[in-house]
N, C-alpha and C positions, 0 to 999 in steps of 0.2 A: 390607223386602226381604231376601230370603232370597241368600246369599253362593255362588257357584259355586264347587265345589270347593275353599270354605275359604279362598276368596281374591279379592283384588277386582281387576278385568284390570289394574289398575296396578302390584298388587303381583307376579304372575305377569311382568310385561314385566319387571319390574328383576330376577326372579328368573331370568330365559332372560338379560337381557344381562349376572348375574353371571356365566353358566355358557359365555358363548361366550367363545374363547381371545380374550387379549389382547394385538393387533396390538405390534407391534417398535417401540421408539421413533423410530426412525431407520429408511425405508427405503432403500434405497441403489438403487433403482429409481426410489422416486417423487424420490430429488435428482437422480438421472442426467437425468429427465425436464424438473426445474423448470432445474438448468445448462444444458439445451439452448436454452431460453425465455431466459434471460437472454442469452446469447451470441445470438442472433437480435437479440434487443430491442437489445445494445449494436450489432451491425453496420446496425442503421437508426437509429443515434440519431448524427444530423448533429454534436453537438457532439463525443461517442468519436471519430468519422471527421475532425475536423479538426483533432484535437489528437493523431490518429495523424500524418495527413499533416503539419502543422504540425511534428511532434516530427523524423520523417523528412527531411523536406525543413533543418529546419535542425542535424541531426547532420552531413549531408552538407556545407552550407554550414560548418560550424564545422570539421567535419574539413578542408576546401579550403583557409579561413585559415591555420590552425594550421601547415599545410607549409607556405603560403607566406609567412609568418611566420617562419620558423624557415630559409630559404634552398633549400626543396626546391619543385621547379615539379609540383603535384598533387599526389596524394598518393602519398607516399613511407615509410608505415609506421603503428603502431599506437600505438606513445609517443605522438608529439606530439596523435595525434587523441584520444588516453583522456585526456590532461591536462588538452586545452582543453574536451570534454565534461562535466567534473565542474562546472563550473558553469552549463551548461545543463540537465543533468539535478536538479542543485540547486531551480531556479529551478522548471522543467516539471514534472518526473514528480510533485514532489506537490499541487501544484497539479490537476497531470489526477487522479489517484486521488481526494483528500478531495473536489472537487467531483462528480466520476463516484460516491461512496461514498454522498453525502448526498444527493444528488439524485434518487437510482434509487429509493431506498425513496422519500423523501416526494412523489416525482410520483406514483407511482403509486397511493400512499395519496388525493393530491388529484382522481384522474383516476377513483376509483372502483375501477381495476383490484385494487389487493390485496385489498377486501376480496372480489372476485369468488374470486380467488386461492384465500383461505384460506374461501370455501363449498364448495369441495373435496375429496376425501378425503384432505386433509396435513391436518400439522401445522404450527405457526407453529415451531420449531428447524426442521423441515425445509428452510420456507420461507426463511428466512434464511440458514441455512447456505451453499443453493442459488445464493441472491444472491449473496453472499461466493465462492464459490468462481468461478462463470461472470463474475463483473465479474473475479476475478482471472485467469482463463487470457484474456480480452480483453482485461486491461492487460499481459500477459508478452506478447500479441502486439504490442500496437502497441510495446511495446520491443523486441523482437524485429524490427520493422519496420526502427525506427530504426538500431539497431545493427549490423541486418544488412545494410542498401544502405551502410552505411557500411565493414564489412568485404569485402564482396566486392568493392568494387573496390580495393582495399586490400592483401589478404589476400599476394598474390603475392610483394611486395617487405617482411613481416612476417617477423622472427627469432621464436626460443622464447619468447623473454626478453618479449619486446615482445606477443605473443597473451597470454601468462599477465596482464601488466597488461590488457590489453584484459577478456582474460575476467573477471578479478577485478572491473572496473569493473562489466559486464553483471552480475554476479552481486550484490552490493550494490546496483545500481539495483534489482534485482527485490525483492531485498528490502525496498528502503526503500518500492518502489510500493505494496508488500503492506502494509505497516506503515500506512501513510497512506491506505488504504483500509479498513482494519480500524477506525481514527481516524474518515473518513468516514462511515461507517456507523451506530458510536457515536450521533454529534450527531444523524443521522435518526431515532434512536429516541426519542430527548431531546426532539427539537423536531417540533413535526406539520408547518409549512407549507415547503413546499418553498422559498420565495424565503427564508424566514430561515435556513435549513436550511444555503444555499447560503452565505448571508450569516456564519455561523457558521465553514462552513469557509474559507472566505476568511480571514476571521481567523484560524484555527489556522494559515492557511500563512503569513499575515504574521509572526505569533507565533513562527511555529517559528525563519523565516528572519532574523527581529530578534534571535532569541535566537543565533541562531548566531555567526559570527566578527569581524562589526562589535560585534554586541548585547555579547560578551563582552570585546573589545579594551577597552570604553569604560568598561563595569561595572568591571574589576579598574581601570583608572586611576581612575573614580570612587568606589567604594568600599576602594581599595585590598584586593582578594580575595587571598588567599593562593593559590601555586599549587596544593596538591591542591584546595582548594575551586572552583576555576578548572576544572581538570580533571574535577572530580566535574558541575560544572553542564555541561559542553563533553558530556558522556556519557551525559548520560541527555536530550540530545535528540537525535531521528534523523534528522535532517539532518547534524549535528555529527558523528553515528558514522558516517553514511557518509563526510562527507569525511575523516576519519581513516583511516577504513580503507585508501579509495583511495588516498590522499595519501602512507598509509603503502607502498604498492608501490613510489611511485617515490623518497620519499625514507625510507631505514631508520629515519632519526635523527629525523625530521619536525621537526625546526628549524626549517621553515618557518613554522610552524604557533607558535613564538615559547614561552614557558614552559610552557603546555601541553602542547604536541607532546614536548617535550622530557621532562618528567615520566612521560609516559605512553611513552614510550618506555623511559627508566634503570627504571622499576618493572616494566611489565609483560612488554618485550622483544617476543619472538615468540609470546607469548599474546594479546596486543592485540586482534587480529583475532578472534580468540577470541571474549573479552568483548564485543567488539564487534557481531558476530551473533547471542550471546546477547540482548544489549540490545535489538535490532532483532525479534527473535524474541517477545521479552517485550510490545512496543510492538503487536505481531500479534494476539497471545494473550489479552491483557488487556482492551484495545478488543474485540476480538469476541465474547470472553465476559460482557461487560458487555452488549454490542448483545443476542446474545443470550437472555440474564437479563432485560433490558427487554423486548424484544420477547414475549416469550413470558407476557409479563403484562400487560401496555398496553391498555388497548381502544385499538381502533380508532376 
């Protein structure tokens, strides 16, 4: 058989789709579109909605204690409620992120929908990006929730001093949400099935939280750890940096906080917080660019 124009129509196709322009890696339309879809998805996913209302409802209750703990009948300011919050939010916010993180990709890998998703005209960074960003402005709301029926009734009988601790709390919780969703997310690329998926992040929150102020209390008397090496392990988890950070608003010296505090106080002073968001910044960045690196090569 004689050749058409020197060419055989397979060759002529790849030679039309060298020649047509090659689409943007990133478009900022089609994530605007997939962030919409997520933030839908997250306001009907009963578990988000109960671990908004669940978070809210006990901000408010812990704020209520906390004054009347402290000799004030309601609430009577922003100290005592950011103080007694730092261990609820310990406890909650990453718990709700790494399961909200791991769960949202590998359901919908199991339920069929992603790969509807990605027969699409995206891309899988797009795709993911997407997720990541809409699971995080639905987690900065449901903090938002919490923090905020807790401030407004509140707000009135709050000095300067006492909002700037407040705010500083809100702003480290967000951070740390973001952090531990970025983590979240990770393990859903790692792992295909959704129950293990979950099962994994469950464990990174217990991990994280054993590692924190008991896990290290018991470590330096057990192993006898020197303080920087105390202080080095206390820092590069982010739970750990966000209690410092916080911790360090209300107390300069953070003594509280026992040879660590104390270290990290005489070396770094009023950089701390610094390093601190850095940290938590790096916990964001590193997890998501690994998610995805993975993602964007994984079959499905």
């Amino acid at each position: 058989m004689t050749q058409a124009a020197g060419a055989t129509p397979p060759e002529r196709k790849a030679t039309q789709m060298k020649s047509e322009p090659r689409e943007a890696w990133i478009s900022p339309a089609t994530v605007s579109v997939l962030i919409r879809k997520e933030l839908r998805d997250a306001v009907h996913n009963r578990w988000f909605v109960s671990y908004t209302a669940g978070f809210t409802v006990m901000a408010l209750g812990v704020s209520y204690m906390a004054q009347v703990g402290t000799g004030y009948s309601g609430f009577a300011g922003f100290g005592p409620t950011a103080a007694s919050m730092i261990n609820l939010v310990l406890l909650l916010v990453p718990l709700m992120a790494l399961t909200l993180g791991s769960s949202s990709l590998a359901l919908e890998r199991d339920r069929g929908m992603l790969a509807y998703v990605l027969a699409q005209p995206v891309n899988r960074v797009e795709v993911i990006l997407a997720k990541f960003l809409g699971l995080a402005i639905a987690l900065l709301g449901a903090l938002a929730a919490g923090f905020g029926a807790a401030a407004l009734l509140i707000a009135r009988q709050a000095d300067a001093q006492q909002v700037g601790l407040f705010l500083r709390l809100v702003g480290f919780s967000a951070m740390l949400a973001i952090s531990m969703l970025a983590v979240g997310m990770m393990i859903a690329t790692f792992i295909r099935s959704s129950g293990a998926a979950t099962g994994a992040a469950l464990l990174a929150w217990l991990t994280f939280l054993l590692l924190g102020d008991l896990g290290l209390m018991g470590s330096a008397v057990m192993f006898r750890i020197q303080t920087p090496q105390l202080f080095l392990t206390a820092i590069i988890n982010p739970t750990e940096c966000f209690r410092l950070s916080v911790i360090g608003g209300f107390d300069a010296t953070l003594d509280v906080l026992g040879p660590a505090g104390l270290y990290a106080s005489n070396t770094f002073g009023p950089r701390l917080p610094v390093l601190l968001a850095v940290i938590l910044v790096t916990w964001t960045l590193v997890p998501l660019m690994l998610a995805v690196f993975r993602f964007s090569r994984k079959p499905l």
